[in-house]
N, C-alpha and C positions, 0 to 999 in steps of 0.2 A: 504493500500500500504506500510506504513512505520513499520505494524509490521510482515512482511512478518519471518516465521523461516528461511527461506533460507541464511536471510541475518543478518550478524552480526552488531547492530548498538553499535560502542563505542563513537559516538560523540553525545553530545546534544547544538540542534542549533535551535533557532528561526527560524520558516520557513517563518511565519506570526505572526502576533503578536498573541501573546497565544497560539500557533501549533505550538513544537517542535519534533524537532528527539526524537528516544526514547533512547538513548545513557545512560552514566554515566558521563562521560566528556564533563565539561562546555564548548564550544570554544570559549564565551566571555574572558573565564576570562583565560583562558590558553595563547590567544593573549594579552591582556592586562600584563598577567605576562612577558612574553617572548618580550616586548616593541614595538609591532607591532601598526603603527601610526592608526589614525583612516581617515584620509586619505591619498589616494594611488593614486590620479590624474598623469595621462601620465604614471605610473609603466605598467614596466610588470614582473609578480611574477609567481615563482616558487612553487608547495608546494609537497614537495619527501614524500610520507609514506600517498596517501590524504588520502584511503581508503574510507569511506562515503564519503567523499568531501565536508565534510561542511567547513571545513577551504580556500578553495580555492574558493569555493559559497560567503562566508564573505567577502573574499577579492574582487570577481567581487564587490559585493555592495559598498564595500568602495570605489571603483571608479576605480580602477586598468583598465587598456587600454586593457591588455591582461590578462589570467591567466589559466597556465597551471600544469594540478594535474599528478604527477606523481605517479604507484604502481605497484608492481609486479602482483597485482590480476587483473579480468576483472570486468567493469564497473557493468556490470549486477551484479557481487555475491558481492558487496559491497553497493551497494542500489544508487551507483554513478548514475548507469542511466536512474531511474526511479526519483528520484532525480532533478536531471537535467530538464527532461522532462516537470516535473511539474511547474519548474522553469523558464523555456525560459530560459533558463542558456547558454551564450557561452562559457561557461569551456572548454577549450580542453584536453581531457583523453589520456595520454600516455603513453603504457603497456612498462613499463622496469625497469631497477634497479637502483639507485643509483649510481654504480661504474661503469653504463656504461655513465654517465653524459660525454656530451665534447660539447663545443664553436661550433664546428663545424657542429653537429646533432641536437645542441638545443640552441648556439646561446647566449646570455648574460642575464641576471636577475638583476632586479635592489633590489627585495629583494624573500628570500627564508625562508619558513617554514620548519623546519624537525623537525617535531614532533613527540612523543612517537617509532622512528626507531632506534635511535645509539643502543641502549641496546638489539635490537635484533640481531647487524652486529656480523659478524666473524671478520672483517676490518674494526675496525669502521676509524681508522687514514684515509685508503684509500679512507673511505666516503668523512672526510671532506677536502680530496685533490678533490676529484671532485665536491664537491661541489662549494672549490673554481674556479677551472677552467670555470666556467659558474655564476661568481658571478662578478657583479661592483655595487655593492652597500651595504645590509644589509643582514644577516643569521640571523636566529631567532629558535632557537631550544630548545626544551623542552624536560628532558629527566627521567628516573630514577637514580635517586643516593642514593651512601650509605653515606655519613655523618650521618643520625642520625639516621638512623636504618640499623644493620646488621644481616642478618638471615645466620647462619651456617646451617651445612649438618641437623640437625635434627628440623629447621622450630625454632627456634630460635630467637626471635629478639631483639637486645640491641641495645642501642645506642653508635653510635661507638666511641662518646667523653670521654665516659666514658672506654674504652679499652684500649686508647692511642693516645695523642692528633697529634701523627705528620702523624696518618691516615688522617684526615683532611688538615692539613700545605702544604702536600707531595701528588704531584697525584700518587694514588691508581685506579689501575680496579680490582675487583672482578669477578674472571670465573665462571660460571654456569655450571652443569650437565642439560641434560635436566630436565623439569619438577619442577626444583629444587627450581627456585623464584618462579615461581607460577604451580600450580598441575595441569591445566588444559591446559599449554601452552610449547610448549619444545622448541619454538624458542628463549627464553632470554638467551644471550650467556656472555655477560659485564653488571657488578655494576660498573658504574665508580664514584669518589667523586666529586664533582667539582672542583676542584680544576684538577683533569685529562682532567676535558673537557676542561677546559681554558688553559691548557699546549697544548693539541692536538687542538685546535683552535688557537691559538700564530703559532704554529708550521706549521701548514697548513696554514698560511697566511691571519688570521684575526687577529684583534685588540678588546677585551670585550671594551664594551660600557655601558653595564649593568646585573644586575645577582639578580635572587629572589629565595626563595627556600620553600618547605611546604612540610610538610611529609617528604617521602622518594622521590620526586620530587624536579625539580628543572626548572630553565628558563633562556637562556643566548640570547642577544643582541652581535651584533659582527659587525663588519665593514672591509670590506675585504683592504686589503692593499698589498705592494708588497710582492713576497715570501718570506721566511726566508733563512737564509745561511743552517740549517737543513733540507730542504729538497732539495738541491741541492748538498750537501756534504752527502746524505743517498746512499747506494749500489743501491735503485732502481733508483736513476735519471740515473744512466747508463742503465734500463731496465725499460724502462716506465713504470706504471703501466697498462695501456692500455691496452699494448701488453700483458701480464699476466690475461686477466681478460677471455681468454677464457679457462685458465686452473681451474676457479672458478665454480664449479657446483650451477646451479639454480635450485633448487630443488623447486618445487610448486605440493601443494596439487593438486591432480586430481578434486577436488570438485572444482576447481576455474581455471580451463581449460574452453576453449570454447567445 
């Protein structure tokens, strides 16, 4: 069942003890970096990007009351629902995006995973506006970053302390061409440093709590708090974002339609 070609497995998760997914990425240790408690009694959590849904299955175990997996794909082409199935899992699957998140469709989160997505948005800022909109509690988000490796146009990679230290100091995004971070994916659109994440998390109205980083990855902890004077003195608070998001194409591979 779990090594179906149909379905692409990126997470690997204890399913039973000694029977994992067949993933590459750990989701012990990815929540463990990202400061996700070990438990989540009376929570009800968010996790935007679930894809296989082993992150949002984790958090039912830790005790979570509720817990809902948000992605663009359908349950079936990410292994979510067979997954599930096997599980008696009350996970509830809901096919949408990120930047259509609001209080009013989906209600409050007392903590959110967004994992491995910022670095695929077009908007990642507008991401974590909506992210805060439907947050009173914690964000936990894990993402790619360049601090210490930067790959230019020809597959390159340095480290980027060694280029010039105030890429590091100063948030930096790096843009992608398609294909260009990696040859086999053309959705990676932002390298942001960390230091950019924790600018546009301050900005978007959380507060860092805590920050780990390995490789070209990284892990941030955050605490939602009231808005900032920047995003209420920005052009769009006169044009919500909202209302702008049906001018936003969603483009979805035809292999992942019903």
């Amino acid at each position: 069942m779990f090594e179906s070609p149909e379905v692409m497995w990126h997470q690997r998760w204890e399913i039973v003890p000694g029977v994992f997914t067949p993933g590459r990425n750990e989701v012990a240790a990815l929540l463990d970096a990202a400061g996700v408690p070990l438990h989540l009694d009376g929570m009800r959590v968010l996790d935007v990007g679930a894809f296989n849904g082993c992150g949002a299955f984790e958090m039912e175990r830790r005790g979570a009351d509720e817990v809902v997996a948000l992605d663009i794909m359908t349950p079936a082409a990410t292994g979510f629902a067979a997954l599930a199935d096997a599980l008696g899992s009350a996970v509830r699957w809901v096919r949408g995006s990120v930047y259509e998140l609001s209080p009013d469709d989906h209600g409050a989160f007392d903590l959110i995973l967004f994992f491995g997505v910022l670095y695929h948005l077009r908007y990642p800022i507008l991401a974590f506006d909506r992210l805060r909109s439907v947050a009173r509690g914690t964000l936990h988000v894990e993402t790619h970053v360049i601090d210490r490796f930067w790959q230019d146009h020809r597959r390159w990679v340095r480290r980027l302390r060694r280029l010039e230290m105030r890429y590091t100091s100063e948030p930096v995004w790096r843009q992608y061409r398609p294909y260009e971070l990696n040859p086999v994916d053309p959705s990676n659109t932002f390298g942001p440093n960390e230091a950019a994440v924790v600018a546009s998390l301050e900005n978007s109205g959380f507060e860092l709590l805590s920050s780990a980083h390995w490789a070209d990855r990284a892990a941030f902890a955050a605490r939602a708090t009231a808005r900032p004077y920047e995003s209420e003195l920005s052009y769009e608070a006169a044009y919500p974002p909202t209302a702008a998001l049906g001018g936003i194409p969603q483009r979805i591979d035809p292999q992942f339609q019903e």
